[in-house]
C-alpha atoms as one frame of an Amber mdcrd trajectory, in Angstrom:
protein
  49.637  12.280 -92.630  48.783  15.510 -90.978  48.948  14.507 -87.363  52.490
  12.956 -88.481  53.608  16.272 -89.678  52.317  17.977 -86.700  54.643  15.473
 -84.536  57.325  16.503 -86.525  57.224  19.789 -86.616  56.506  19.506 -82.608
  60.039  17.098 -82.615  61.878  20.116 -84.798  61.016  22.824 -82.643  61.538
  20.956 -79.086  65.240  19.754 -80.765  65.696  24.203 -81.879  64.646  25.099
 -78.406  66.485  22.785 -76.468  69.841  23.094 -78.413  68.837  26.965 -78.095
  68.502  27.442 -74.518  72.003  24.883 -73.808  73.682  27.048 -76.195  72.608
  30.592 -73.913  73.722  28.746 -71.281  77.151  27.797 -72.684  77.206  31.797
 -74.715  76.963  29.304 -77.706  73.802  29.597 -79.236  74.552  29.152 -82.646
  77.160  26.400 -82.526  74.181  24.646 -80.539  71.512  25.107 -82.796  73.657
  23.519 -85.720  74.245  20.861 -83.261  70.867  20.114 -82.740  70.392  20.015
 -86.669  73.273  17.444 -87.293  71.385  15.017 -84.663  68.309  15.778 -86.316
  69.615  15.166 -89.919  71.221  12.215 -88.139  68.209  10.950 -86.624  66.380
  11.255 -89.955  68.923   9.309 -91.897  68.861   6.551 -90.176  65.098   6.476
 -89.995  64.572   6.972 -94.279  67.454   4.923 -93.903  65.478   1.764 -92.444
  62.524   2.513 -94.596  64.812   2.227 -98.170  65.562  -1.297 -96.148  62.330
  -2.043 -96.198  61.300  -1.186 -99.458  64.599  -2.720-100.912  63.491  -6.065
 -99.444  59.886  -5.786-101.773  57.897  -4.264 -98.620  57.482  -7.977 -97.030
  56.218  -8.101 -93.788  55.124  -5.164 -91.159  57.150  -1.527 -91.978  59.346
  -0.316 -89.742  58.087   1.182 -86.232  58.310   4.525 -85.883  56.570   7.825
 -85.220  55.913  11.282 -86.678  56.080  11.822 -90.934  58.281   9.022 -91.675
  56.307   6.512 -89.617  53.155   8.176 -91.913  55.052   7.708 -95.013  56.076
   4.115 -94.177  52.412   3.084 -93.343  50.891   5.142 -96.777  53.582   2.660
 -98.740  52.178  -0.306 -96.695  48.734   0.662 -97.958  49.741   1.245-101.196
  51.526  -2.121-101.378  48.304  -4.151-100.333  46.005  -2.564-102.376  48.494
  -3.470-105.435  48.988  -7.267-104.150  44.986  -6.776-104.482  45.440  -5.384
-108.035  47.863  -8.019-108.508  45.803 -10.810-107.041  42.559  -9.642-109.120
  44.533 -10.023-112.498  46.491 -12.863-111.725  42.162 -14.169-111.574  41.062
 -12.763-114.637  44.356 -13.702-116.584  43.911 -17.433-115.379  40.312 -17.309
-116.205  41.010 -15.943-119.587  43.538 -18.680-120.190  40.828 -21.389-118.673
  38.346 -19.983-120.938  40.850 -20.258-124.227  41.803 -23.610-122.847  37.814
 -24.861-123.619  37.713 -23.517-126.693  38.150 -25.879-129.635  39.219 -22.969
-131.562  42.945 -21.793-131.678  43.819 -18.561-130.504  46.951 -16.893-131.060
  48.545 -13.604-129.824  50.682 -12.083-132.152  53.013  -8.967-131.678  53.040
  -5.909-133.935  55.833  -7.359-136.225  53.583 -10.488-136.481  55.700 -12.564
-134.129  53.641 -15.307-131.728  53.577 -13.866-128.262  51.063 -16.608-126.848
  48.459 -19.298-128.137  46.070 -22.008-125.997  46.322 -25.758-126.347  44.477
 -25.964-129.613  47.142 -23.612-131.387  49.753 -26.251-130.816  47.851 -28.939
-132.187  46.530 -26.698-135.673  50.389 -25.313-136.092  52.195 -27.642-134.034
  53.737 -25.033-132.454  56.156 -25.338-129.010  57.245 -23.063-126.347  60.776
 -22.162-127.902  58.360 -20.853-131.078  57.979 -18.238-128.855  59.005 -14.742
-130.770  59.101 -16.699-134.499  57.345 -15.151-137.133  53.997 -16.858-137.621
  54.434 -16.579-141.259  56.831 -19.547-140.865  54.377 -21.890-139.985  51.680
 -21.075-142.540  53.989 -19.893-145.793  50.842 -19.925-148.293  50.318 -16.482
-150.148  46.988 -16.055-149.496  47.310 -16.088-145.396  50.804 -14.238-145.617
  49.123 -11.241-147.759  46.231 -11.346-145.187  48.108 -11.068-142.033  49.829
  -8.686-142.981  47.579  -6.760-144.844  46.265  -5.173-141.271  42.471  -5.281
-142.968  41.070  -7.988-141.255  37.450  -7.511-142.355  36.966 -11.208-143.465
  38.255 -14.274-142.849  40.454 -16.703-145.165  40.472 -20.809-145.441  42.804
 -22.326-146.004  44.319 -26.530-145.508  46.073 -27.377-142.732  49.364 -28.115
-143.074  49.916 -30.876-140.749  46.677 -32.307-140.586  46.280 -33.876-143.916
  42.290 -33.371-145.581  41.628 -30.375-142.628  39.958 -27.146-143.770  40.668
 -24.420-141.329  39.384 -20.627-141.259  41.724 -17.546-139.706  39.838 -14.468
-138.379  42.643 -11.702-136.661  41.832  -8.490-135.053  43.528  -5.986-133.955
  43.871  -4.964-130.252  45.751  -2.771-127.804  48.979  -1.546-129.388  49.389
  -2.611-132.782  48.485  -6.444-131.593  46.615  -9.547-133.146  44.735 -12.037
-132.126  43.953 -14.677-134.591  41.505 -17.305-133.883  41.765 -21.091-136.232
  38.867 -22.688-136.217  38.810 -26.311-137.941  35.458 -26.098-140.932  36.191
 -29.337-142.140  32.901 -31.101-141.070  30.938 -27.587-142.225  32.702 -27.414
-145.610  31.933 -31.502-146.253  28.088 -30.402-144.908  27.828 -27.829-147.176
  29.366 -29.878-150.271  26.829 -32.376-149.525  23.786 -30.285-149.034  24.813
 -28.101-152.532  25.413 -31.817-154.447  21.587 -32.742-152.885  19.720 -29.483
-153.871  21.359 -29.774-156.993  20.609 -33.474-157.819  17.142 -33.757-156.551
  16.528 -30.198-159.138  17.675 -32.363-161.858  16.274 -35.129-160.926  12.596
 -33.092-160.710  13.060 -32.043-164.329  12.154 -35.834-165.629   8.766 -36.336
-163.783   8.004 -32.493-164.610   8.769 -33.089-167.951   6.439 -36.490-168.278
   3.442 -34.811-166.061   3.610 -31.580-168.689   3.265 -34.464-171.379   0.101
 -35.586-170.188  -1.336 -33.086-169.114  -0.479 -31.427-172.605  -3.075 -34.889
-174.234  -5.893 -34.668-171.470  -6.389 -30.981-172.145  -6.335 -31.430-176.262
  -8.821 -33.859-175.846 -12.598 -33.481-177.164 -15.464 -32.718-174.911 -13.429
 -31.629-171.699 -15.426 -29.062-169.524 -14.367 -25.570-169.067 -13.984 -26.296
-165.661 -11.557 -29.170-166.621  -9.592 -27.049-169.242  -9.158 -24.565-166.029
  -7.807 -27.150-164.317  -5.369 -28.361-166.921  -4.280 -24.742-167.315  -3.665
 -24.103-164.241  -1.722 -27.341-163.592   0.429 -26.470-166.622   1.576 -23.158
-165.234   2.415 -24.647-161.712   4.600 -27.472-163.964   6.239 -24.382-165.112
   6.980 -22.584-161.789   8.278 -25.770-160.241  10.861 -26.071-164.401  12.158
 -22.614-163.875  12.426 -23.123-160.006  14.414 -25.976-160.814  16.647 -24.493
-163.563  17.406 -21.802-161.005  18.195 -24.011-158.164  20.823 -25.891-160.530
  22.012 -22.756-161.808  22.660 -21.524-158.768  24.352 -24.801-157.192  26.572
 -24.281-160.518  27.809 -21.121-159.649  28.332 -21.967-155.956  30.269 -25.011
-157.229  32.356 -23.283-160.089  36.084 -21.541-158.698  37.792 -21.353-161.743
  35.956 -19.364-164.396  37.555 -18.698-167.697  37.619 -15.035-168.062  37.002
 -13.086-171.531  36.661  -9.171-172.672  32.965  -8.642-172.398  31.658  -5.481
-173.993  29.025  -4.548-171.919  26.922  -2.570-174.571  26.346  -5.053-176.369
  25.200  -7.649-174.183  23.589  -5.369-172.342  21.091  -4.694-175.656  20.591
  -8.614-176.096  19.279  -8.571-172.638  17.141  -5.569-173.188  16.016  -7.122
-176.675  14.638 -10.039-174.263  13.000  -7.641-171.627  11.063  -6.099-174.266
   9.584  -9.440-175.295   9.009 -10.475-171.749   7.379  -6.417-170.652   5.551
  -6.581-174.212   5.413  -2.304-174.687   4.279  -1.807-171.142   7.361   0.044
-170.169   9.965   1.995-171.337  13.285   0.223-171.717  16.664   2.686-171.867
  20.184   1.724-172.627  22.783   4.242-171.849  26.632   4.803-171.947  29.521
   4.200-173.827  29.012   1.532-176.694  33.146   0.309-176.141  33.094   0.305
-172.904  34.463  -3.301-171.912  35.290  -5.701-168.630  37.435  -9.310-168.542
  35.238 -11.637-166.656  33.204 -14.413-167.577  30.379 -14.075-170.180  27.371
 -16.301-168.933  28.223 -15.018-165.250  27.420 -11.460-165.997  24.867 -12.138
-168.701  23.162 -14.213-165.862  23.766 -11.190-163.196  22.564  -7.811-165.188
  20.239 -10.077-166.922  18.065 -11.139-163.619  18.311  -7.113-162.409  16.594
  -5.889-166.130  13.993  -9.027-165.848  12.902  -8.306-162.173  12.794  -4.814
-162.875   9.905  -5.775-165.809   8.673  -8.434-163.739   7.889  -6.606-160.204
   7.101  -2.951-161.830   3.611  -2.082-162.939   2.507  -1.051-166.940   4.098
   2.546-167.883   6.887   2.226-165.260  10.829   3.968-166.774  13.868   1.137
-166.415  17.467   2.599-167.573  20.628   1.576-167.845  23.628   3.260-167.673
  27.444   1.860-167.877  29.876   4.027-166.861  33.936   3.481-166.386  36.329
   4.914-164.439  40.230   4.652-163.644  39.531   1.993-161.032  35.996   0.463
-162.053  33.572   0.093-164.479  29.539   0.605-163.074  26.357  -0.815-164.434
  23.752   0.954-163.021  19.935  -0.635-163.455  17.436   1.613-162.074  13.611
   2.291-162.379  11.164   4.219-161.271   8.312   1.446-159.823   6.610   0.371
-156.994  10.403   0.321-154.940  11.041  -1.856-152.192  10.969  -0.947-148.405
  14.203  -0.161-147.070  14.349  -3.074-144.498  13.880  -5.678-147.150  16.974
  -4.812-148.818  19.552  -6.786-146.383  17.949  -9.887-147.024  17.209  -9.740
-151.099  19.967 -11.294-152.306  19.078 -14.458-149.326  17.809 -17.696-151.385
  14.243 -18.077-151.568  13.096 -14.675-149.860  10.125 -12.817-151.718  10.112
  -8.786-150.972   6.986  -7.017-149.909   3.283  -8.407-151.820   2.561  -5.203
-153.674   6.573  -5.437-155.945   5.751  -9.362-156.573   2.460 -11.165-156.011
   1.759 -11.617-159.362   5.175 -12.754-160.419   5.542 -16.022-159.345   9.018
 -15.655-158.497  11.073 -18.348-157.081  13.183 -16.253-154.894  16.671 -17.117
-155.986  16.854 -14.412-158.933  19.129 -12.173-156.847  20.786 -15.084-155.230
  22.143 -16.039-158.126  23.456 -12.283-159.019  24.881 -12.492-155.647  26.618
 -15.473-156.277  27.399 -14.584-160.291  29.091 -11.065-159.012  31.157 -12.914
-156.304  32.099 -15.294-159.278  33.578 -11.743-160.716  34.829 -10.257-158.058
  31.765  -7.768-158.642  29.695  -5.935-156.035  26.078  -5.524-155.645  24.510
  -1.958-154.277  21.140  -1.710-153.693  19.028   1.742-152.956  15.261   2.519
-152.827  12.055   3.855-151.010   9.206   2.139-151.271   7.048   3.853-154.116
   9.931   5.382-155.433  11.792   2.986-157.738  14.748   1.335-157.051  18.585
   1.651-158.342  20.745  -1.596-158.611  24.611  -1.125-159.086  26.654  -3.724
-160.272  30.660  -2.595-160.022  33.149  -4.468-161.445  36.768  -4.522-161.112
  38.791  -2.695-164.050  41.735  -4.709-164.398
């Protein structure tokens, strides 16, 4: 660009000097100078003139030839234009491989404008919605009408996911996860969880036949073992022995009775729902905890006595009750366990804390997992089955409840059940 602009400037001032020195010769200096200027402006016309033909014509081909600024200008364009046919060329790849990659999926995937209108989906969005190209720009609202995906999508809190049954596939289960993305946009993905959901049906209807089906042989064995250790003349080491086998017949009962009791409330949608006040079956728990600590720590019921929630009774009795019971179960002899119920405009708080052996602080994402047993020194002498907060998982979720866990490890623990205040 520099050497062109030298040229020109060379070009300007031979065109001045030579339209100068014609114009001394003819006493008409200035009228010769102008003259100069009008071929000049002339000249450069027609040259900007063939490079707007160029550019008019999409920059095809080789620019126009010419010299000094112009001809630098035309050839910076000509750059410009193949570096953005590389641009071009280098998204036209990762747009097709984007599309190739959606195109293997066995998921749906589906584009959706700000106002929630499809903008684009893959091949398995037209067989979940049965949707066709002229469905481009319709509200995706008029393919799936049911409440609970029309209040998600357009919610714009797309935290979870919803399931719901297809509409044209008769028996389907499908699950709808959106995000949002550049300006306002959504992409919402469909994936079919009909063979999970039946896999999961099955494997809840197994656990929870086989626990009930346990409960008869456990049952018979506690029977006999019951007459071989009331008979005469058994050793001590036998009576050991017939001890000890009656307290594993135990573990296995009440690991049974929670295994069904949890399959229940995994099973159960519909609860009926009833004014609870929390007072007072929070002091028939504590009434049990007292048998089951016998004086070896200090039980404390706090709060409001009429403070109540709508939910349903054995769901929370079964929630709060496992968080006071594992509290006396996992805390050594002298150890404080309160309990506090509090209520506010939007929520109502049960708050179960103590001041024990706590639990270490990387433990506490996976307590509420089935069958996981914390750190030895809170529970090796328990016996535990590992579903207790399982189960108050699943018996808050049952009442749209949530479970908050805090502690330090030799610094108690605080459980917080919040429930909805409707």
């Amino acid at each position: 660009m520099r050497l062109g602009m030298q040229n020109e400037i060379w070009r300007i001032t031979a065109i001045a000097l030579f339209s100068l020195i014609l114009g001394i010769s003819f006493e008409r200096p200035l009228e010769a100078l102008l003259f100069g200027v009008l071929v000049y402006i002339i000249w450069a016309s027609r040259t900007i003139g063939r490079i707007f033909d160029w550019i008019d014509i999409g920059m095809r081909g080789v620019p126009p030839n010419m010299d000094g600024v112009w001809g630098d200008f035309a050839d910076t364009l000509n750059r410009q234009r193949r570096r953005h046919r590389g641009t071009q060329e280098k998204m036209r790849r990762a747009i097709n491989r984007a599309k190739r990659v959606t195109e293997a999926v066995d998921d749906a995937v589906i584009v959706l404008r700000r106002d929630r209108t499809i903008d684009w989906w893959n091949s398995a969005g037209k067989k979940f919605l049965g949707l066709r190209s002229s469905d481009r720009g319709v509200a995706i609202t008029n393919f799936i009408r049911e409440p609970q995906f029309v209040a998600y999508i357009n919610s714009s809190q797309f935290e979870s996911s919803t399931s719901l049954p297809a509409s044209i596939h008769n028996g389907r289960l499908l699950e709808f996860s959106a995000v949002m993305f550049g300006e306002s946009e959504i992409v919402v993905v469909i994936s079919d969880i009909t063979q999970i959901n039946e896999l999961e049906k099955v494997r809840k209807e197994f656990v929870g036949n086989i626990s009930h089906e346990l409960r008869t042989p456990l049952t018979v064995m506690r029977g006999y073992v019951e007459t071989l250790s009331d008979l005469k003349g058994n050793s001590a080491m036998a009576n050991k022995a017939y001890q000890e086998m009656s307290n594993q017949i135990d573990r296995m009962k009440d690991l049974a009775d929670d295994i069904i009791l949890l399959s229940k409330l995994e099973s159960d949608r519909q609860l009926p729902q009833q004014p609870i006040n929390l007072h007072k079956l929070l002091s028939e728990i504590l009434l049990e905890a007292e048998q089951i600590s016998g004086g070896k720590h200090r039980l404390t019921l706090e709060g409001e006595s009429e403070i109540e929630i709508k939910a349903d009774t054995k769901l929370v009795r079964s929630a709060l009750g496992n968080i006071v019971f594992n509290a006396v179960l996992h805390n050594p002899q002298g150890a404080d366990i309160v309990i506090d119920i509090t209520q506010s405009e939007t929520h109502t708080e049960v708050v179960i804390s103590d001041n024990g052996v706590g639990i270490d602080a990387d433990e506490i994402p996976r307590l509420t997992e089935r069958f996981y047993r914390g750190d030895n020194s809170r529970n090796s002498n328990t016996g535990g089955s590992g579903l207790g907060l399982a189960i108050v998982k699943h018996a808050l979720t049952g009442c749209d409840a949530t479970l908050a866990i805090k502690s330090t490890l030799g610094s108690g623990a605080t459980f917080t059940c919040t429930f909805p205040r409707q």
